[in-house]
N, C-alpha and C positions, 0 to 999 in steps of 0.2 A: 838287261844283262847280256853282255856279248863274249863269246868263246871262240874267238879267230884262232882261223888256221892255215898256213901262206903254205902255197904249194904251185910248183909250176906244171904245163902242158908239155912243154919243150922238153922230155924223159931223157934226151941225153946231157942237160945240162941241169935238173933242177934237184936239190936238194932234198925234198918229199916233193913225189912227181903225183900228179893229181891221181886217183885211181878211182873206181864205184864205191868203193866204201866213203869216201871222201863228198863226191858230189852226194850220195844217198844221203848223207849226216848235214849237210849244209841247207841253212834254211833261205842262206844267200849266195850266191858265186859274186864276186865281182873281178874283173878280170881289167888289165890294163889295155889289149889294143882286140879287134872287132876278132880277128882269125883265133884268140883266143877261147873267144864266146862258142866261136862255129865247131874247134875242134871240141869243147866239152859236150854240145847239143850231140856232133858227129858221132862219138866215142861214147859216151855215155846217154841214150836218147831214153831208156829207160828212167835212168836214177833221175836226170836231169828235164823230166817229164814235168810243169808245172812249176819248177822253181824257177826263182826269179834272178836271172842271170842279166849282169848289169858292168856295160862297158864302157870304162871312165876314159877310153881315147887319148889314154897316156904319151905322148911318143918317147920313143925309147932312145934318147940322149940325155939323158941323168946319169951322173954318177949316183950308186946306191947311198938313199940315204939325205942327198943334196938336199937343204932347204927348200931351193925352188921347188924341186922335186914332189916334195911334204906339201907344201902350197898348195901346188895345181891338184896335188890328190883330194885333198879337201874339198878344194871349190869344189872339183869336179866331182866328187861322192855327194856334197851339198848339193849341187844342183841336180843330180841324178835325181837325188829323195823329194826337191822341190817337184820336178817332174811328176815323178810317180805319187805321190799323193795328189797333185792336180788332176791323175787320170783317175784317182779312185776315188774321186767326190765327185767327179764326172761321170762313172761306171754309178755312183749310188743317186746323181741325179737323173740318170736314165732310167733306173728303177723306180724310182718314186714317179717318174712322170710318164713310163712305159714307153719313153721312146727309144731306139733302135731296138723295138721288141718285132 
């Protein structure tokens, strides 16, 4: 069950502009280009302590909305999640097998 909530970093341009209440409530960030990621960790280092902030490498020539646009968010949220589970069946075969203990 997912409870999204679209919010920008860029505070003079975004319609709910990201704040600590927002990262503190999110169980996930995912954010469109890298300086995104950096300014949430930057600003909020507290809230954003442990969560899993995840950067789909959008580039920013879509009109809002474009199909392509929709597309590549997909893949790229898809392959984010293929990723990240790859490393956390690897994180729980380290642990069963004690290595990088």
């Amino acid at each position: 069950n997912y409870n999204p909530r679209a919010a920008g970093v860029a505070k003079e341009y975004a319609l709910i502009p990201v704040d600590a209440v927002l990262v503190g409530w999110a169980d996930e960030i995912v954010v469109m280009e890298q300086w995104q990621a950096d300014t949430i960790r930057l600003e909020y280092p507290k809230e954003a302590k442990g969560k899993e902030v995840i950067c789909l490498n959008v580039p920013d020539n879509y009109p809002r909305m474009d199909p392509d646009l929709v597309k590549f968010i997909k893949k790229a949220y898809g392959d984010a999640a293929i990723f990240r589970r790859a490393h956390k069946m690897d994180a729980v075969d380290d642990s069963v097998t004690g290595e990088n203990s």
